[in-house]
Every structure is written in structure tokens, then in C-alpha cells.
C-alpha positions in Angstrom: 23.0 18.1 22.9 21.4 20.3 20.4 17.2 20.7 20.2 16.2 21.7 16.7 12.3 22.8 16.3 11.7 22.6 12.6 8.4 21.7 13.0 6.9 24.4 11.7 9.2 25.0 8.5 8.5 23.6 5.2 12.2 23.8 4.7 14.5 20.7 5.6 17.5 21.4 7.3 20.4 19.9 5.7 22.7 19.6 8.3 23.4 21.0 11.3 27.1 22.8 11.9 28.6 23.0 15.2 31.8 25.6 16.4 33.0 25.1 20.0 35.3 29.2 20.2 37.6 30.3 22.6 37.6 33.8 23.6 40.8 34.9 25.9 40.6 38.7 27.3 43.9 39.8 29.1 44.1 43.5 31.5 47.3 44.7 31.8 48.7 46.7 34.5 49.7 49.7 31.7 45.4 49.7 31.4 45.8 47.9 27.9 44.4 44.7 27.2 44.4 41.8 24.8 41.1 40.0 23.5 41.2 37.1 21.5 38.7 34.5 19.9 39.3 31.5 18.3 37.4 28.1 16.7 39.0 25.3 18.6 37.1 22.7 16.7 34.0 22.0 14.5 31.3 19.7 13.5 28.5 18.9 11.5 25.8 16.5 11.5 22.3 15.3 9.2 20.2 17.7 9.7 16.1 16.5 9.6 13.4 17.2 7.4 10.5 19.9 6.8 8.2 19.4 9.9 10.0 17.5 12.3 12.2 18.0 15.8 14.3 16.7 18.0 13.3 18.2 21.4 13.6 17.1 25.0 14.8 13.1 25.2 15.1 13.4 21.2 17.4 15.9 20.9 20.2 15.6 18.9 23.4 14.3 20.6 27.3 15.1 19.3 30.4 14.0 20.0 33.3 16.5 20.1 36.5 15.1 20.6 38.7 18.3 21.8 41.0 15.8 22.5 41.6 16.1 18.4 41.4 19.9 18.4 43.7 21.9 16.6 44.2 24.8 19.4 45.4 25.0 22.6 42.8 25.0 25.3 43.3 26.2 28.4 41.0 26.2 31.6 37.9 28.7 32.2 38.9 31.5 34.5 37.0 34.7 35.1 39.8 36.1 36.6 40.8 40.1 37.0 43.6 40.2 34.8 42.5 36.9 32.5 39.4 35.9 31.5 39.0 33.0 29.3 35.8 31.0 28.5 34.2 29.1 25.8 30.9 29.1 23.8 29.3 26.8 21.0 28.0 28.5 18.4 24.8 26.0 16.4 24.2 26.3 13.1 21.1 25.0 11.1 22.0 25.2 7.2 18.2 24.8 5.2 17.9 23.8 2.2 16.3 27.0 0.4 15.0 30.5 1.7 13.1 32.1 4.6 12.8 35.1 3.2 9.4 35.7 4.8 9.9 33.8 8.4 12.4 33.2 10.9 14.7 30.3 11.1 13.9 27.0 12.7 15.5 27.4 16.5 18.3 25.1 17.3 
């Protein structure tokens, strides 16, 4: 689900774009370590126009198939040695400026 207060922008928002990540952080036993971060799939979506939102039950839904990702994923552990975890990173793309105000949450 994704809530997206453009309510009070006179921008629309195009679309909407959508990056689920992978970040893997390995300790090893020499004190060295291995961090790594990766897009293991994307999505975009309509966005809505100048002085509306989708908040609460009107939120935006989306359907992310990792089932058709492109990268390996592997289970959540916060472990000592291996962490891994995941994150989706949201997006709103307007269609002009905001050179004077802040972006429309999402």
C-alpha cells in the first residue's frame, strides 16, 4: 500500500515508482565484512492529480510479483555474522517543479 498526500500541491503526480532493495551485510571472522544492496524488482503505477490523495482506506494498492524478480532472494536474518533485510523505496515523479515547497509525501 502506498498513501500519497498531494493535496496540497498544484502539481500532478505522474506516476508513482516503486523499488523493493535487498541489502546483505556479512562479518567475517578475519574482522572484514561484505555489504551489499541490490533492486530485486520494480514498479510503477498512475499517479493522481494536483489536489487529491489516496490516504487511509484509499490508498493506493500494488501488486509485486517477486515471484518474477530478477534476483535471488533470500530470507530476513539479523543474524551476527549475516544480516540481510529488505526495504521499498516510493517514488512520486511530478509533473513540473517544487522549487519553493516540499514534495507531496508518499
Amino acid at each position: 500500500m502506498a498513501e500519497i498526500d498531494n493535496s496540497k500541491c498544484s502539481l500532478e503526480v505522474t506516476n508513482v515508482h516503486c523499488t523493493f532493495n535487498k541489502t546483505l551485510n556479512m562479518k567475517f571472522a578475519d574482522g572484514t565484512s561484505y555489504n551489499f544492496s541490490e533492486s530485486v524488482s520494480n514498479l510503477s503505477f498512475p499517479g493522481m492529480k494536483a489536489g487529491e490523495s489516496a490516504v487511509g482506506p484509499t490508498a493506493r494498492s500494488m501488486d509485486l510479483k517477486l515471484s518474477h524478480a530478477t534476483k535471488q532472494i533470500n530470507p530476513s536474518t539479523n543474524g551476527k555474522y549475516v544480516q540481510c533485510s529488505y526495504s521499498m523505496n516510493v517514488v512520486a515523479v511530478l509533473s513540473g517543479c517544487t522549487c519553493c515547497s516540499s514534495h507531496p509525501s508518499v
